[in-house]
Jmol script that loads the backbone (N, CA, C; Angstrom):
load data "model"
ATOM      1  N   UNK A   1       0.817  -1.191   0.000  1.00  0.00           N
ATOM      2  CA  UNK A   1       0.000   0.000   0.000  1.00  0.00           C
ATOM      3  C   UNK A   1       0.867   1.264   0.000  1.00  0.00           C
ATOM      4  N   UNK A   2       1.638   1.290   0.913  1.00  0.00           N
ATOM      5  CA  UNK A   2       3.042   2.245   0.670  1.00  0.00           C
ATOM      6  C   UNK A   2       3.348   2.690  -0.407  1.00  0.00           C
ATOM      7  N   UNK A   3       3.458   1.434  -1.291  1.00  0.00           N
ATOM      8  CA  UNK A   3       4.088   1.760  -2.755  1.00  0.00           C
ATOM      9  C   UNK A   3       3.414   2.942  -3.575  1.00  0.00           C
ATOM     10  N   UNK A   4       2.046   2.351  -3.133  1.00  0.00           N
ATOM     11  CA  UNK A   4       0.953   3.255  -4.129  1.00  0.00           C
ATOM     12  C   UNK A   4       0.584   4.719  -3.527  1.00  0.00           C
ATOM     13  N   UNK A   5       1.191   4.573  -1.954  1.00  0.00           N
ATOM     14  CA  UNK A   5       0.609   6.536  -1.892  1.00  0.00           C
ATOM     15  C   UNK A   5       2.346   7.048  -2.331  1.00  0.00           C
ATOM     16  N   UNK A   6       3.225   6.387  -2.304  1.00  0.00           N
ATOM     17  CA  UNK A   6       4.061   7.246  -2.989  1.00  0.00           C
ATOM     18  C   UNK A   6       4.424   7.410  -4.125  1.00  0.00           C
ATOM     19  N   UNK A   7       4.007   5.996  -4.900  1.00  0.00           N
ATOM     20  CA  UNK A   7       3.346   6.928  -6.664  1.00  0.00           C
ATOM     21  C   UNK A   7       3.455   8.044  -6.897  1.00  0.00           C
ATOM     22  N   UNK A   8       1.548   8.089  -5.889  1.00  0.00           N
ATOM     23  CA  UNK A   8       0.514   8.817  -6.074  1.00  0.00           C
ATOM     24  C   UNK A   8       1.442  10.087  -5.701  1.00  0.00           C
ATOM     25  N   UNK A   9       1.888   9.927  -4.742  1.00  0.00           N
ATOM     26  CA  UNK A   9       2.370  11.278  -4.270  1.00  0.00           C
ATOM     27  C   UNK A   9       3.505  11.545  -5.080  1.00  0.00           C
ATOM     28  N   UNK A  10       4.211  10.773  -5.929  1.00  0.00           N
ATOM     29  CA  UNK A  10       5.129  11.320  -6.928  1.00  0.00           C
ATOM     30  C   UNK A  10       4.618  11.962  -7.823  1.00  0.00           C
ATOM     31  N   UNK A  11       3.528  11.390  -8.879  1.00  0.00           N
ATOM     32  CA  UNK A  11       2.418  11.916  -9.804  1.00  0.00           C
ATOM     33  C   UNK A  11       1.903  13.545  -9.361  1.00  0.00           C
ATOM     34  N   UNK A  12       1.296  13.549  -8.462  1.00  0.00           N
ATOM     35  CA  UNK A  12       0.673  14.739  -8.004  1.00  0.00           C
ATOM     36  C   UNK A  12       1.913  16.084  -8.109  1.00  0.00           C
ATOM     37  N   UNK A  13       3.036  15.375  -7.017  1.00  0.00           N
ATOM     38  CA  UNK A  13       4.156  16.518  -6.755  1.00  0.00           C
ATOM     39  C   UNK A  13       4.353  16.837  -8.501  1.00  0.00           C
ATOM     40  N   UNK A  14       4.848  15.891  -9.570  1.00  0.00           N
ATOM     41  CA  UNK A  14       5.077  16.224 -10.674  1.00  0.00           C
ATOM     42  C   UNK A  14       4.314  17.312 -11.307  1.00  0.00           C
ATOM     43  N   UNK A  15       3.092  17.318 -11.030  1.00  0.00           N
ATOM     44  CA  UNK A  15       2.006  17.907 -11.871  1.00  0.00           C
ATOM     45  C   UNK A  15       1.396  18.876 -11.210  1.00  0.00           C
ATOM     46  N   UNK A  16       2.405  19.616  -9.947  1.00  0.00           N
ATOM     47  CA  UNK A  16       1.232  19.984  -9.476  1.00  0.00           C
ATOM     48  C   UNK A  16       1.357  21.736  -9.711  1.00  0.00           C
ATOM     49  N   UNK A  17       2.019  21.952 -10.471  1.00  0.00           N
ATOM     50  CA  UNK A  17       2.214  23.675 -11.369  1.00  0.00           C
ATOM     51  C   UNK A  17       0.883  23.296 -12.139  1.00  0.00           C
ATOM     52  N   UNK A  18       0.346  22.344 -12.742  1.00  0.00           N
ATOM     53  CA  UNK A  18      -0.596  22.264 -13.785  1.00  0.00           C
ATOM     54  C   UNK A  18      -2.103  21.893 -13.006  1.00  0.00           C
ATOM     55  N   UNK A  19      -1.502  21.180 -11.560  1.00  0.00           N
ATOM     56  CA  UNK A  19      -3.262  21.027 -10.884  1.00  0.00           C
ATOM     57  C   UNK A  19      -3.608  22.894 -10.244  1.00  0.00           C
ATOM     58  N   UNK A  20      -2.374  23.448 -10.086  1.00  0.00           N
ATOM     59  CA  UNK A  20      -2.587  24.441  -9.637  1.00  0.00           C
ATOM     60  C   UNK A  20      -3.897  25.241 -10.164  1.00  0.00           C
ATOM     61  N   UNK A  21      -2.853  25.373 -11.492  1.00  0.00           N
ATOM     62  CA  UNK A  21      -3.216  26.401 -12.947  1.00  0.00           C
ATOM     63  C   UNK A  21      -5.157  25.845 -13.433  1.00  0.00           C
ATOM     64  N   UNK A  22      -5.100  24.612 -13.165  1.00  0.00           N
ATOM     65  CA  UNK A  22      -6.295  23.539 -13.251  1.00  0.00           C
ATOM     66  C   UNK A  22      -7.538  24.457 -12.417  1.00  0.00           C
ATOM     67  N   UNK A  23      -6.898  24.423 -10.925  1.00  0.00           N
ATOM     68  CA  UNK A  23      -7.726  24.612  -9.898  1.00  0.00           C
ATOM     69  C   UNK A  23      -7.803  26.312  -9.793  1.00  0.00           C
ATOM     70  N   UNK A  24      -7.392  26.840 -10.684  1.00  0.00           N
ATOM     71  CA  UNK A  24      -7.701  28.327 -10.536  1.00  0.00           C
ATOM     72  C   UNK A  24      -8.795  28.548 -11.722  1.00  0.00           C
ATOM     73  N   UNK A  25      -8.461  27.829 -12.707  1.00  0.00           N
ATOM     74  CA  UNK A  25      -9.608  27.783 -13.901  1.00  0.00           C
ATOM     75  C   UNK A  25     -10.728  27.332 -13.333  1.00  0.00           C
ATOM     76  N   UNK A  26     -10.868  26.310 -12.405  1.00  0.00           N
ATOM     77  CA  UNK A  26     -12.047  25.526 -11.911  1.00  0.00           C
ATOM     78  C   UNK A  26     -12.555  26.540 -10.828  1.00  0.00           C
ATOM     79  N   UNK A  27     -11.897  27.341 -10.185  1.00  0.00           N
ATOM     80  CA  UNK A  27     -12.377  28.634  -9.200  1.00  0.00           C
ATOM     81  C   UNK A  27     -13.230  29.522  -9.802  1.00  0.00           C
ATOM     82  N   UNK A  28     -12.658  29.981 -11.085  1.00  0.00           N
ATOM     83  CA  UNK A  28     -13.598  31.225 -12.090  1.00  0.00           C
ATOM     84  C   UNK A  28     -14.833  30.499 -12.748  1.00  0.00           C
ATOM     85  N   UNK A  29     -14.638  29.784 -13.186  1.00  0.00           N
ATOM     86  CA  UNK A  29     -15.857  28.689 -14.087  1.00  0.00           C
ATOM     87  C   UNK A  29     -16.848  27.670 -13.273  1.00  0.00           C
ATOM     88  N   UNK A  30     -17.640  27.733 -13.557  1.00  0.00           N
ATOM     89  CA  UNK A  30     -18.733  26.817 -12.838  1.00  0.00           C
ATOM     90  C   UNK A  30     -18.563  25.336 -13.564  1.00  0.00           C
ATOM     91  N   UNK A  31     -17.995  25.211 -14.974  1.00  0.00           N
ATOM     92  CA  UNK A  31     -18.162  24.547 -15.958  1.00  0.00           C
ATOM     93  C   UNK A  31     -16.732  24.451 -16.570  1.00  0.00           C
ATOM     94  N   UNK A  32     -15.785  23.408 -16.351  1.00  0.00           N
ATOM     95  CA  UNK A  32     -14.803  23.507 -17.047  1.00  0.00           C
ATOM     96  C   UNK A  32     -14.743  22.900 -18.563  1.00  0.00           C
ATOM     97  N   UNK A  33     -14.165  22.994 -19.558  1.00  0.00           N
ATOM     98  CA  UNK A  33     -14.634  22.053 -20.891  1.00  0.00           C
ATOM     99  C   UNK A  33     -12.963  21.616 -21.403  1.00  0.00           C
ATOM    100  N   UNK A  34     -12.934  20.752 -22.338  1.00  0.00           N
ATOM    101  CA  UNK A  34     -11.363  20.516 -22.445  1.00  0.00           C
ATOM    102  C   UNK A  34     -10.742  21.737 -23.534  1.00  0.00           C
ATOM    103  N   UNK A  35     -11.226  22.615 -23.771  1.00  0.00           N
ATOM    104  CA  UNK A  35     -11.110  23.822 -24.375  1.00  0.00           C
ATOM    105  C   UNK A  35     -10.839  24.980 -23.576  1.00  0.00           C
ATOM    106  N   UNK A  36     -10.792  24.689 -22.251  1.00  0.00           N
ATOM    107  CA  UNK A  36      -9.853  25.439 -21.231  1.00  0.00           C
ATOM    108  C   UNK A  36      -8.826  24.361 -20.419  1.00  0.00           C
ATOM    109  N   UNK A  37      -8.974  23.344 -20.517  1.00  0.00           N
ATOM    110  CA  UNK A  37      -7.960  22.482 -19.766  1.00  0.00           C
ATOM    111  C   UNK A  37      -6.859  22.024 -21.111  1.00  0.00           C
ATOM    112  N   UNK A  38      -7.162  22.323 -22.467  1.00  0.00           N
ATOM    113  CA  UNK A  38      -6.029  21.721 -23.366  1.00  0.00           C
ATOM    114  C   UNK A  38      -4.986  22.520 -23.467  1.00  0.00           C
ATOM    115  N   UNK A  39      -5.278  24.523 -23.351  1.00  0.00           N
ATOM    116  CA  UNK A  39      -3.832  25.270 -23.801  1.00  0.00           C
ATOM    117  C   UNK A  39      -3.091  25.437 -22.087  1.00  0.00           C
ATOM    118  N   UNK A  40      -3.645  24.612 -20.985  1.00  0.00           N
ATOM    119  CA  UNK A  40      -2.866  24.713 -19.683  1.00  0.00           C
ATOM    120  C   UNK A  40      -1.926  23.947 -19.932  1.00  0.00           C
ATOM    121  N   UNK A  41      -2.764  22.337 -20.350  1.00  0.00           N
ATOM    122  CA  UNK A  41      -1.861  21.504 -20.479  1.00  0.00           C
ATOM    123  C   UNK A  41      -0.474  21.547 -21.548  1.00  0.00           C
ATOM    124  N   UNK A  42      -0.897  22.022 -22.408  1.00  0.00           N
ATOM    125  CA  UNK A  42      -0.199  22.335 -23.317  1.00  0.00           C
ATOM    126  C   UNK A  42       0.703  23.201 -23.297  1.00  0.00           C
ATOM    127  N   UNK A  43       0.895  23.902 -22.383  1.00  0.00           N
ATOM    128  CA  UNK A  43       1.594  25.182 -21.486  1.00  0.00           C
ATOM    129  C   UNK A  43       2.919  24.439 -20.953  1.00  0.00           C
ATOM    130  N   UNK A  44       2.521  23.374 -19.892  1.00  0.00           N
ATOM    131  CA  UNK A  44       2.794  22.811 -19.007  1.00  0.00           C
ATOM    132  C   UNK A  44       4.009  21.727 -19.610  1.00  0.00           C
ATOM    133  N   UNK A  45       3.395  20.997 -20.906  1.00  0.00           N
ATOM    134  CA  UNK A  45       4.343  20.110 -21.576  1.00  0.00           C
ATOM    135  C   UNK A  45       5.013  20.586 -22.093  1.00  0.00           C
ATOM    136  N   UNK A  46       4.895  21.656 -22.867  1.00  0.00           N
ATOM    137  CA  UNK A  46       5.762  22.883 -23.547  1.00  0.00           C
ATOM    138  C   UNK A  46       7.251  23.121 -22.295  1.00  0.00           C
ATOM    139  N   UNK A  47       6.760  23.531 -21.248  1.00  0.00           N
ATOM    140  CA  UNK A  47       7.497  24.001 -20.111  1.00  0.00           C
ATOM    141  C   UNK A  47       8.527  22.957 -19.451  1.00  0.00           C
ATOM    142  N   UNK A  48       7.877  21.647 -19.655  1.00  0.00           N
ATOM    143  CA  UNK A  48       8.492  20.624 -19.219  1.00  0.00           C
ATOM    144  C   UNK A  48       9.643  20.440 -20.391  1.00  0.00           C
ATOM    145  N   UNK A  49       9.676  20.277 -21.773  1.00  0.00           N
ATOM    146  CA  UNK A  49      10.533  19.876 -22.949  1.00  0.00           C
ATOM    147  C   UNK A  49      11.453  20.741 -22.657  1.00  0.00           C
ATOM    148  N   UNK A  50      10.898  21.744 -22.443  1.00  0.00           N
ATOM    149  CA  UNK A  50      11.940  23.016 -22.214  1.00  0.00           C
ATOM    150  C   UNK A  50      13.021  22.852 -21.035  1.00  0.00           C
ATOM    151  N   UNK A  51      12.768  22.605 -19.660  1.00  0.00           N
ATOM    152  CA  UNK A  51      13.488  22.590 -18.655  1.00  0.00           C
ATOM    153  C   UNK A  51      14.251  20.972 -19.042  1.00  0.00           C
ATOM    154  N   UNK A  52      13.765  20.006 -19.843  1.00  0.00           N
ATOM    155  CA  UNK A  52      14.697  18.975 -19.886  1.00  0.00           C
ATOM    156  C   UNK A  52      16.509  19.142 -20.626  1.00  0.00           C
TER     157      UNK A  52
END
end "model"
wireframe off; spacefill off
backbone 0.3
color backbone group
């Protein structure tokens, strides 16, 4: 069980500039659609290629 909350908790820490950015869009909008969650993500992978 260990194994899996520190995954989880690897996953999250990785991503979590983009759950941020996620959860501020989901603050303003009642209604999120993948037409506001695709240019975050897309932000985010952009940002990542970059820092590699």
């Amino acid at each position: 069980m260990a194994r899996y909350y520190m995954k989880t908790k690897q996953i999250l820490m990785q991503d979590r500039a983009f759950l941020e950015a996620l959860a501020d869009v989901v603050a303003d909008k009642k209604t999120v659609t993948y037409k506001d969650i695709a240019p975050i993500r897309e932000k985010f992978i952009a940002d990542q290629k970059n820092a590699a």
